[in-house]
C-alpha positions as CSV (number, residue, x, y, z in Angstrom):
1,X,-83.8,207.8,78.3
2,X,-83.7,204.8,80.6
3,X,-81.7,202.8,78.2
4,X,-78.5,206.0,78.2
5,X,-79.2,205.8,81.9
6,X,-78.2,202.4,82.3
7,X,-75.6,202.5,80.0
8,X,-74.1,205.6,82.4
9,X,-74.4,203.7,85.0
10,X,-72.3,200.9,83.6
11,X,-69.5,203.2,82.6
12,X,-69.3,204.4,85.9
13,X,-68.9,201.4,87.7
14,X,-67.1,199.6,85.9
15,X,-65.0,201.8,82.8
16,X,-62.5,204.4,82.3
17,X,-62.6,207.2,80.3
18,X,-58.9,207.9,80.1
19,X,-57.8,207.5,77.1
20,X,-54.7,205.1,78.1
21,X,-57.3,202.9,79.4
22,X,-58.8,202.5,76.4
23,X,-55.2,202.4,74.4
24,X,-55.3,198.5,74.1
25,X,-58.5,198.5,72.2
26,X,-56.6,200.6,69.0
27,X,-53.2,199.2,69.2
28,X,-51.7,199.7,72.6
29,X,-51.4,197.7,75.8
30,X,-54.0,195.4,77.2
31,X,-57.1,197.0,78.8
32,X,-57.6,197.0,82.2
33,X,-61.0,195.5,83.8
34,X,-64.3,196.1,81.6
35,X,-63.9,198.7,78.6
36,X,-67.1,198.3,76.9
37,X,-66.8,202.2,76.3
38,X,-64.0,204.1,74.7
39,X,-63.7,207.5,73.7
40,X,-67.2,208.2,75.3
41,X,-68.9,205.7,72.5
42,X,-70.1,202.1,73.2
43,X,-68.2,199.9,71.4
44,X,-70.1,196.7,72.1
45,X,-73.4,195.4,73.8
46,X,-71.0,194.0,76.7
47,X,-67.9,194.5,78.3
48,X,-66.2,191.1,76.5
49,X,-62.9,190.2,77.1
50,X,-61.5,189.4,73.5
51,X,-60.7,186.1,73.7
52,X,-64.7,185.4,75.1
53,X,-65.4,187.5,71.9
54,X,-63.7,185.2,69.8
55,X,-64.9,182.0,70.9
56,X,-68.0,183.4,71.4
57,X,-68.8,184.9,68.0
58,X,-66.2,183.8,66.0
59,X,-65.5,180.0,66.7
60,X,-68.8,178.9,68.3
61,X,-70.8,179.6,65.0
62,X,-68.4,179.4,62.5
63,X,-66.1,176.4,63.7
64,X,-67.4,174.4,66.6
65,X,-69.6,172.4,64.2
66,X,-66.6,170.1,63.1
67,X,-63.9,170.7,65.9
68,X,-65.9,169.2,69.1
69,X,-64.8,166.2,70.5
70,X,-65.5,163.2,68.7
71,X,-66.1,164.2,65.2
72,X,-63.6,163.1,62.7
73,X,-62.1,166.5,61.8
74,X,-61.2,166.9,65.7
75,X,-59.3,163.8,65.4
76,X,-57.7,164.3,62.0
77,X,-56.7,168.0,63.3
78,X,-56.5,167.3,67.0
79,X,-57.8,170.0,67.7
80,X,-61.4,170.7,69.6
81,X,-62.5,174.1,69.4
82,X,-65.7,174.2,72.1
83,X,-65.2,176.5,74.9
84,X,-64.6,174.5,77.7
85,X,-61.3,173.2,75.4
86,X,-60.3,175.6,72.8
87,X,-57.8,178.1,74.8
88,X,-55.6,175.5,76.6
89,X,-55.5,173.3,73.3
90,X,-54.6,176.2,71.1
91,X,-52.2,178.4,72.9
92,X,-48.3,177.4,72.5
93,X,-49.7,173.9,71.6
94,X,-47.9,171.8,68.9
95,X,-49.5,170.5,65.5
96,X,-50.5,167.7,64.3
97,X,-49.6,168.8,61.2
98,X,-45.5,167.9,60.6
99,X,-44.9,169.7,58.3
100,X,-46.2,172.8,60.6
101,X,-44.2,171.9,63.3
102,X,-40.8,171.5,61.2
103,X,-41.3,175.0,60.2
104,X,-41.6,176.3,64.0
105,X,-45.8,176.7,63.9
106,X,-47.2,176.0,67.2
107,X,-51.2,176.4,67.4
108,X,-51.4,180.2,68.6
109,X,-48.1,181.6,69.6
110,X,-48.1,183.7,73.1
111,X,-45.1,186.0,72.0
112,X,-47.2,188.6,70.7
113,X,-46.1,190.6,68.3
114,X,-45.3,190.0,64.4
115,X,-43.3,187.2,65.4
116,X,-46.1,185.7,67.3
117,X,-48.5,186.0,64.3
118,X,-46.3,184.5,62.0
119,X,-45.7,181.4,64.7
120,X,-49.0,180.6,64.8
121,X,-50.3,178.2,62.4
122,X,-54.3,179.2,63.4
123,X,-53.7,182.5,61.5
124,X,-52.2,180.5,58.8
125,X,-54.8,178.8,58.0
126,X,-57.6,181.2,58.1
127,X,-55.8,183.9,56.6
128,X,-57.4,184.0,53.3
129,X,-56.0,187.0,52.5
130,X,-53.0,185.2,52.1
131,X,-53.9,182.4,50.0
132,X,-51.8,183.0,46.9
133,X,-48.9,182.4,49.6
134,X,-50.6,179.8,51.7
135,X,-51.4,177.4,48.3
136,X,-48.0,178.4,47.3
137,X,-45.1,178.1,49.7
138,X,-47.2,175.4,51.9
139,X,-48.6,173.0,49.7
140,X,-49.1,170.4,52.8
141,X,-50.9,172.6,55.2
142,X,-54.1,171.5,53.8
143,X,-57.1,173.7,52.9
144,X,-57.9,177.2,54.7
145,X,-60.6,177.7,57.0
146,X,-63.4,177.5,58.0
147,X,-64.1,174.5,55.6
148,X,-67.3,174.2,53.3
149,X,-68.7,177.3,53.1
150,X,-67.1,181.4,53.2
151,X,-63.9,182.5,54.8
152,X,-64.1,184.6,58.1
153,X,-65.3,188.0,57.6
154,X,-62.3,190.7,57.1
155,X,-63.4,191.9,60.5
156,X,-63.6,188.6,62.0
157,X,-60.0,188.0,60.4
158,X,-58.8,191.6,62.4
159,X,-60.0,190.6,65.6
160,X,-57.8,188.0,66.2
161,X,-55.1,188.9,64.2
162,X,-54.8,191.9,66.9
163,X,-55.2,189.2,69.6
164,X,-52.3,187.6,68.9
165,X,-50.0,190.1,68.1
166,X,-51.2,191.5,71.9
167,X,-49.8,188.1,73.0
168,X,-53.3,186.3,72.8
169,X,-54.7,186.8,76.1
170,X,-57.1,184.8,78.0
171,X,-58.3,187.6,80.4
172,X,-58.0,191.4,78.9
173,X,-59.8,193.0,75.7
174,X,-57.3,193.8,73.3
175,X,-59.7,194.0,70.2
176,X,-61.8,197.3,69.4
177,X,-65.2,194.5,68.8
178,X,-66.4,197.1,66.5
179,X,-63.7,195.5,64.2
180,X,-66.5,192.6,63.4
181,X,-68.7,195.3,61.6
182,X,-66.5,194.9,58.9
183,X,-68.7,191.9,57.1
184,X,-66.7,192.0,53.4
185,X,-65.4,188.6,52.6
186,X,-62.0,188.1,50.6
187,X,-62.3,187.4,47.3
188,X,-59.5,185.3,44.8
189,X,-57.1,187.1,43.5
190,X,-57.2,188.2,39.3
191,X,-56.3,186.1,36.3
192,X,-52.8,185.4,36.0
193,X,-50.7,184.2,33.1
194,X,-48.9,181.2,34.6
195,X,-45.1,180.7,33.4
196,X,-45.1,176.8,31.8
197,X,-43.6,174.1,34.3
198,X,-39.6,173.1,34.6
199,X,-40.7,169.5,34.2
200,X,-44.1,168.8,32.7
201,X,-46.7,170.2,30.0
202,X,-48.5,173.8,29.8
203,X,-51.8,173.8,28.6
204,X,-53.8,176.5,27.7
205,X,-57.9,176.8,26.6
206,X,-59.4,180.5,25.2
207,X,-59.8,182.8,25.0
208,X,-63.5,182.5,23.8
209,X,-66.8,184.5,24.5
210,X,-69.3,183.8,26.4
211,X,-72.9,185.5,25.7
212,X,-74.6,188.1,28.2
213,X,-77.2,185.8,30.2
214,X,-75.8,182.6,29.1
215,X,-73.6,180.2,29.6
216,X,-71.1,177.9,27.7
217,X,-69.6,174.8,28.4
218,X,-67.1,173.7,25.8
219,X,-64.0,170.6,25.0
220,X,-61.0,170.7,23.6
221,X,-59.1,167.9,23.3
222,X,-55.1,167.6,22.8
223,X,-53.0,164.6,22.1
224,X,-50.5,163.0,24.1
225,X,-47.2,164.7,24.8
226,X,-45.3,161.8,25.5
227,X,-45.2,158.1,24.5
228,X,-44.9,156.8,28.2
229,X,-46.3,157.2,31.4
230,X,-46.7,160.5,33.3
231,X,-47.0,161.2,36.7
232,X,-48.6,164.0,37.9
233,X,-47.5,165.5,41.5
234,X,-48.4,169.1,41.2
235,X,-51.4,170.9,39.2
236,X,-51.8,175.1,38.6
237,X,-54.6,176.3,36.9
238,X,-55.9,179.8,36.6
239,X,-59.3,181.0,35.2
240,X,-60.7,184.0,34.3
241,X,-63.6,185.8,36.2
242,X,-67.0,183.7,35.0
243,X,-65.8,180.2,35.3
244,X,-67.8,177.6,36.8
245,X,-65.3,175.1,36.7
246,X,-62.4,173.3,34.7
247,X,-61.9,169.8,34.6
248,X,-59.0,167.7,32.7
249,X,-60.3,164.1,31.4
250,X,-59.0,161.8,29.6
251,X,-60.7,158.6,28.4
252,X,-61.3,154.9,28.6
253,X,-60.4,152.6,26.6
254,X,-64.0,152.1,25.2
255,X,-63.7,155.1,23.9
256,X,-62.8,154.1,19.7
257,X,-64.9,155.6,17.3
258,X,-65.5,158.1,19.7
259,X,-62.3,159.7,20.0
260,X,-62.8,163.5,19.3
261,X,-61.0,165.6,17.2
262,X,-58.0,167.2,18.5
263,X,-57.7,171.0,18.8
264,X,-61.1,172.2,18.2
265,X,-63.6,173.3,20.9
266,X,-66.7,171.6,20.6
267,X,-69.9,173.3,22.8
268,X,-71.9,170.6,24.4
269,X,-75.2,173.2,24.4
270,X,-76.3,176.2,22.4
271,X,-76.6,178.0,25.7
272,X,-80.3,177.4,25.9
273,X,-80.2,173.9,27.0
274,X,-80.5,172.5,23.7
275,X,-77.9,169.7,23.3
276,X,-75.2,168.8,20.5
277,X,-75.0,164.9,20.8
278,X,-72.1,164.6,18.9
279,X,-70.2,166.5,21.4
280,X,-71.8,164.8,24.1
281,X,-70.9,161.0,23.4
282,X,-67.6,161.4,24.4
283,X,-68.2,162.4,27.6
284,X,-69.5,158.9,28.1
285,X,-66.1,157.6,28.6
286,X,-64.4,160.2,30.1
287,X,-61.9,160.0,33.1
288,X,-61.6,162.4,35.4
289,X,-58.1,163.8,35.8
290,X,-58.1,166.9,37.8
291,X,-60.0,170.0,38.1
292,X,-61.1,172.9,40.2
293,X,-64.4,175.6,40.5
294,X,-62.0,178.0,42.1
295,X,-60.5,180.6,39.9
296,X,-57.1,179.5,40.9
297,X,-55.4,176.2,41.9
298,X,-52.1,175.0,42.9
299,X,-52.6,171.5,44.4
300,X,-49.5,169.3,45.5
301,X,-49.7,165.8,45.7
302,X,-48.6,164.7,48.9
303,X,-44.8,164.0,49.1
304,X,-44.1,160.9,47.7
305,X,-47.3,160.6,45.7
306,X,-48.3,161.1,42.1
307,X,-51.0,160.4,39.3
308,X,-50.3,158.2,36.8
309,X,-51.9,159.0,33.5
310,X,-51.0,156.0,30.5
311,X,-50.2,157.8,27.6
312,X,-53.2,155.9,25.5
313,X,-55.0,158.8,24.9
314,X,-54.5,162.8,25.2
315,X,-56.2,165.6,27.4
316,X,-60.1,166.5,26.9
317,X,-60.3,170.3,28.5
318,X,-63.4,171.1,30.1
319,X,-64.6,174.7,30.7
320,X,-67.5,176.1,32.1
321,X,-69.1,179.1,32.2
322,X,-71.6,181.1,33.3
323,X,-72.4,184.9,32.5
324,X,-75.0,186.8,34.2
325,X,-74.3,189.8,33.1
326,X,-76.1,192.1,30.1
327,X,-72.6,192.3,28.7
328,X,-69.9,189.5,26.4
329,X,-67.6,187.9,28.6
330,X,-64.2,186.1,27.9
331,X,-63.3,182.8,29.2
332,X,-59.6,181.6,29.1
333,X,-57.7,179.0,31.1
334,X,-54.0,178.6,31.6
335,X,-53.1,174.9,33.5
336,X,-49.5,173.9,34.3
337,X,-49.0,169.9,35.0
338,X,-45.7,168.9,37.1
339,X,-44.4,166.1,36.5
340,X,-41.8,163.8,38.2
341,X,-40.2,160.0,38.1
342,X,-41.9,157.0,39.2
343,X,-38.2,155.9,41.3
344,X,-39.1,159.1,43.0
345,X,-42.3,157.5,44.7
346,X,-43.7,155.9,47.7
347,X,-47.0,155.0,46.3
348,X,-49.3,156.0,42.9
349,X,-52.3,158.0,43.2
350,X,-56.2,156.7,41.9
351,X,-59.1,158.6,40.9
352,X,-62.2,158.6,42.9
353,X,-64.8,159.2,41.2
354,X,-68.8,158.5,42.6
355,X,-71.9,160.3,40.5
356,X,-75.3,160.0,41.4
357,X,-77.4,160.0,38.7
358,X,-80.9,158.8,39.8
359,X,-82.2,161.6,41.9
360,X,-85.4,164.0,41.3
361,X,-86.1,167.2,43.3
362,X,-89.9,167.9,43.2
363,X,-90.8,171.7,42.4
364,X,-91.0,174.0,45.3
365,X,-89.5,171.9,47.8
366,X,-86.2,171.5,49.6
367,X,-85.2,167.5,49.4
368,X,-82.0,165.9,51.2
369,X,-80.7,163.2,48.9
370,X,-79.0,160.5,50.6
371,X,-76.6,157.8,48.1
372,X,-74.1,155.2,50.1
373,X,-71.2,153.3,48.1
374,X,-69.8,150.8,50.0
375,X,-66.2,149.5,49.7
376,X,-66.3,147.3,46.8
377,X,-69.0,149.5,44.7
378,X,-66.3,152.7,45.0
379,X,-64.0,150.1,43.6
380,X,-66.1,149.1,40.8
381,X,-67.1,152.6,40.0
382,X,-64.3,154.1,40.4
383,X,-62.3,152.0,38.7
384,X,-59.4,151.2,41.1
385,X,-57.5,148.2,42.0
386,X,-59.0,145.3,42.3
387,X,-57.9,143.5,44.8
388,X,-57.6,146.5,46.8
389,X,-57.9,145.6,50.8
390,X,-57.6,149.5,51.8
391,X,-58.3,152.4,50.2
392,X,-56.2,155.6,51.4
393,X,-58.1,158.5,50.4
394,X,-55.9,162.1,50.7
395,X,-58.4,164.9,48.9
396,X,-62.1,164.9,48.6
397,X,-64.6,167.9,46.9
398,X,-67.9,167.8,45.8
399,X,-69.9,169.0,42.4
400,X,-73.3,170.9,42.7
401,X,-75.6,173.3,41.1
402,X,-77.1,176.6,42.0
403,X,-80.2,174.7,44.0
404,X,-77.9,173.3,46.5
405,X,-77.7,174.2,50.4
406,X,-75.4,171.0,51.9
407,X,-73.5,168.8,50.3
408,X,-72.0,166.5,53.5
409,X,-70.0,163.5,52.9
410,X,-70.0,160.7,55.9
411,X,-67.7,157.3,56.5
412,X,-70.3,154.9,56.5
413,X,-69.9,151.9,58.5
414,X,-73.4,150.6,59.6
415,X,-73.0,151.7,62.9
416,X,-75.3,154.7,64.9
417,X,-71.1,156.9,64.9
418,X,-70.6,157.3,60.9
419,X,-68.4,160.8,61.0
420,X,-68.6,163.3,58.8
421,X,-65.5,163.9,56.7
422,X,-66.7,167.2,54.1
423,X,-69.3,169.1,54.1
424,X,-69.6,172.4,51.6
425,X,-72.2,175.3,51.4
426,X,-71.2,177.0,48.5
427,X,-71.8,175.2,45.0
428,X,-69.8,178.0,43.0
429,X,-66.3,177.5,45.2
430,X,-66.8,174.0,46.8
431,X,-64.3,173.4,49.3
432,X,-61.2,170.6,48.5
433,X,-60.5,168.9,51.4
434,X,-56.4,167.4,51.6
435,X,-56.6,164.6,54.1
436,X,-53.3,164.2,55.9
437,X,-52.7,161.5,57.1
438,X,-55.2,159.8,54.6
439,X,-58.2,158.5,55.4
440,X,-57.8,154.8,55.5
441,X,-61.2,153.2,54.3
442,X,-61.6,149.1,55.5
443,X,-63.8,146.8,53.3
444,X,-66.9,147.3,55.9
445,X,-66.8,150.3,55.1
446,X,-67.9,153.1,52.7
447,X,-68.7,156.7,51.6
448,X,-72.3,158.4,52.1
449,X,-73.3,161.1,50.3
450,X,-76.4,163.5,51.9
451,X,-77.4,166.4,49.8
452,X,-79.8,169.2,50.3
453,X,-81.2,170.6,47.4
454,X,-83.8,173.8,47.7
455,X,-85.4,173.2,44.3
456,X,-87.4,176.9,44.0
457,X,-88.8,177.0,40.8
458,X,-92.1,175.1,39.3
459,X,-90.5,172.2,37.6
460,X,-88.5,168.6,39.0
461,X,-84.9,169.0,38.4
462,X,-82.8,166.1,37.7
463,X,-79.3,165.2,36.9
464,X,-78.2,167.6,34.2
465,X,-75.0,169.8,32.5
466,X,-76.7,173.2,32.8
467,X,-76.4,175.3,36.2
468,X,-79.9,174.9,35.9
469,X,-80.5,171.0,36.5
470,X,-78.1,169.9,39.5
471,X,-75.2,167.3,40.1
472,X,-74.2,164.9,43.0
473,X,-70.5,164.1,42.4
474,X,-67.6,163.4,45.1
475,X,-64.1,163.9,43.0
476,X,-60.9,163.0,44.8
477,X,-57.4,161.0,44.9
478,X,-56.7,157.9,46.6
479,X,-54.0,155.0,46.8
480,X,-54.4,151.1,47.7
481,X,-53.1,148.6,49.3
C-alpha cells in the first residue's frame, strides 16, 4: 500500500495523465517534463529522459567497455561512448569512416524522421536486422555492433531507433522504456543458394548428413581452376543451419605424398572422437584461405587489396558440424570467390595465421590462457614476407570451443598501455573484426592472446578437433612493407 502511495504521489507532482502528454512515448511529439506514467500504468522505475535511458542501459553496459578514451577502438573509430562524451560526439558529428561520410552518414542525424535514421551511420551499424543489406551494399563499413559477443536486444534496437526518428533528443522521453522488455536477439537469416560469381569460381560442399547427437567434420578437396595466379578480393559463403564453421585451405608445398584425393569427402572422426589418420595427415600442411562460423558471409577485401593464392595446388573444403538434436541433419555449403587483376592493385594481402597448441585446462576450473607472438615469430609462423619491416593487419577473428568465456586479443609492446584490439564472447559466431585503416604492427611489437576457458566437466581438455576439446587460433589478413 505504501509502495502505490508513493507512486501516486509521483504522478501527481510531476506527470500528466492526458493522453497528448503521453503521445510522444507511442509515436507522437516529444513528452513534456517527467512521464514515468502513461495511460494510468508505470512504464518504468523512473521518469528517464530517453536519451539518459540509452546511455544509461544501453551504451554503459553494452558499449562503454571499448569506446572510453584511450582504448584502441576509441581511436580507430573516434568515437568515445562514456557519458560525459557520447551525446556531443555522436549527434550531427562526421565519421571517421570515408566511406560513411561519401555516402552522407553523419554519427546520429538530428533531422528526425526516416531521413534522419537513414543518415545516421550509428543505426547502421547496430542494425542487425539489416545485415543481409549492411554485408551487402557496404562492404567497408566494417563489422556491426556491439563487437564480440550478441547484437542489441530487438528492444534495445527500438528504443533508439524511435529516438532518432523523434530527432534524437538530449532532454525529452520519446521512447515508451517498456520497449527494452523485448529481450529476443536477431538471428541470421536462412540458407540461400548463391548465384556463381561474374569473375571467379563457385564452389559448392553437400549436401550430407549429419547424425542426431553427433557431429561431423569432413574435406573435400578440388583441383585448381586455373594455371596462374588468383587473387581473391571478395568471398560469399552460405551454410546451412548446424554449421560450426567452414574454412577453405590450401596447402604447402611440403605437402607430396600427402596430396588428397580430389572430389571425395573424407571424415576426419567417426563422430565419437575416434580419429581417421589418413584423413588427418593432410591437415598438417594446410593453409588457411578463408573461412567463417557464421551461417553467412560476404567479406570484401578492402579497395585495392586482394589474396593471392599460386595455383600449385587446389581447394581443401572444410565443414563442420555439430547436431544436437534427436533428429538427422543436412549440411551443405555454397562459397562464391571473386576474383580480379593484379594491375588492379595497391597492395597483396597475407595470411595470418597463430595457433596455440600447448595449453591444458584442469577439470572443474575456469583458466585464462595467455600466448604472445612477437613481430618476427608472427612472421615465421605465419609465413609472411621476410623481410617484412611492418605488418598492416585489416581483419582479425578468433577460433574456440564450447568451454570458452573470453577470447581478447591485445597489441603487445612491453609497456604497462598494450590495447586491446578484439575480444569475442561467443565461440559459435565469433566476431570478424575489418580494421580500417589497418593496424600497422612495428618490429617491437606483437600480438597477445588471453583466453578464458570454463572447463566444467571432470577431465583436462587440451587442444583438440572435436567441440569437445578446445582451440586458440587468431585467423586474419594482412599486407607488408
Amino acid at each position: 500500500m505504501k509502495k502505490k502511495l508513493i507512486i501516486l504521489v509521483l504522478f501527481i507532482l510531476g506527470c500528466s495523465t492526458d493522453p497528448e502528454d503521453c503521445a510522444g512515448v507511442f509515436g507522437g511529439t516529444a513528452i513534456k517534463d517527467c512521464n514515468g506514467v502513461c495511460d494510468g500504468e508505470a512504464v518504468y522505475d523512473e521518469c528517464k529522459e530517453t536519451w539518459e535511458l540509452i546511455q544509461n542501459d544501453i551504451f554503459t553496459p553494452q558499449c562503454v567497455s571499448c569506446h572510453k578514451s584511450g582504448t584502441y577502438f576509441a581511436q580507430l573509430s573516434g568515437l568515445v561512448l562514456t557519458a560525459d562524451s557520447a551525446y556531443l560526439q555522436l549527434i550531427d558529428v562526421p565519421n571517421t569512416n570515408i566511406y560513411a561520410n561519401n555516402e552522407g552518414y553523419v554519427r546520429v542525424s538530428s533531422s528526425g524522421g526516416i531521413f534522419g535514421l537513414n543518415s545516421s551511420f550509428l543505426w547502421e551499424k547496430i542494425n542487425a536486422l539489416n545485415e543481409d543489406h549492411f554485408h551487402s551494399d557496404h562492404p567497408y563499413y566494417g563489422e556491426i555492433m556491439p563487437l564480440g559477443a550478441y547484437y542489441l536486444t530487438n528492444g534495445q534496437l527500438a528504443i533508439i531507433e524511435k529516438w532518432i526518428k523523434e530527432g534524437a533528443p538530449e532532454h525529452s522521453v520519446v521512447a515508451n522504456p517498456n520497449l527494452l522488455s523485448d529481450t529476443t536477439i536477431y538471428s541470421s537469416p536462412e540458407f540461400v543458394v548463391l548465384e556463381p560469381p561474374e569473375s571467379g569460381y563457385q564452389y559448392h560442399l553437400g549436401p550430407f548428413n549429419i547424425l542426431p547427437q553427433r557431429e561431423r567434420e569432413i574435406l573435400y578437396y578440388v583441383l585448381p581452376q586455373s594455371t596462374e595466379d588468383i587473387f581473391i578480393e571478395r568471398v560469399q559463403i552460405s551454410m546451412r543451419p548446424g554449421s560450426h564453421h567452414f574454412i577453405i585451405y590450401t596447402f604447402t608445398d611440403e605437402i607430396s605424398i600427402y596430396l588428397p584425393e580430389p572430389e571425395i569427402i573424407r571424415d576426419l572422426h567417426d563422430g565419437f572422437g575416434n580419429y581417421k589418420m589418413n584423413n588427418l595427415l593432410p591437415m598438417l600442411f594446410h593453409k588457411f584461405i578463408t573461412g567463417t562460423q557464421w551461417p553467412a558471409l560476404d567479406y570484401h577485401f578492402p579497395e585495392g587489396i586482394a589474396l593471392r593464392v599460386p595455383p600449385n595446388f587446389g581447394f581443401d573444403l572444410n565443414a563442420h558440424y555439430i547436431n544436437y538434436t534427436d533428429e538427422p541433419i543436412i549440411g551443405e555449403v555454397f562459397m562464391n570467390i571473386h576474383t580480379t587483376q593484379e594491375s588492379n592493385l595497391d597492395h597483396v594481402a597475407e595470411i595470418l595465421f597463430l595457433n596455440n597448441v600447448t595449453f591444458s585446462l584442469p577439470p572443474g576450473e575456469v583458466t585464462t590462457v595467455e600466448q604472445t607472438y612477437l613481430f618476427d615469430e608472427i612472421i615465421e609462423y605465419s609465413n609472411l614476407s621476410t623481410n617484412a619491416e611492418k605488418l598492416h593487419i585489416f581483419q582479425l577473428f578468433s577460433h574456440s570451443h564450447k568451454h570458452l568465456i573470453q577470447f581478447d586479443i591485445v597489441l603487445f609492446d612491453n609497456s604497462d598501455n598494450n590495447e586491446l584490439i578484439y575480444t569475442a564472447r561467443d565461440w559459435e559466431h565469433p566476431p570478424i573484426l575489418e580494421i580500417n585503416p589497418p593496424l600497422t604492427l612495428l618490429p617491437n611489437q606483437g600480438l597477445k592472446m588471453v583466453v578464458t576457458y570454463d572447463n566444467w566437466t571432470d577431465d583436462s581438455l587440451k587442444f583438440g578437433l572435436l567441440s569437445e576439446d578446445e582451440m586458440m587460433i587468431i585467423f586474419g589478413y594482412v599486407y607488408t612493407e
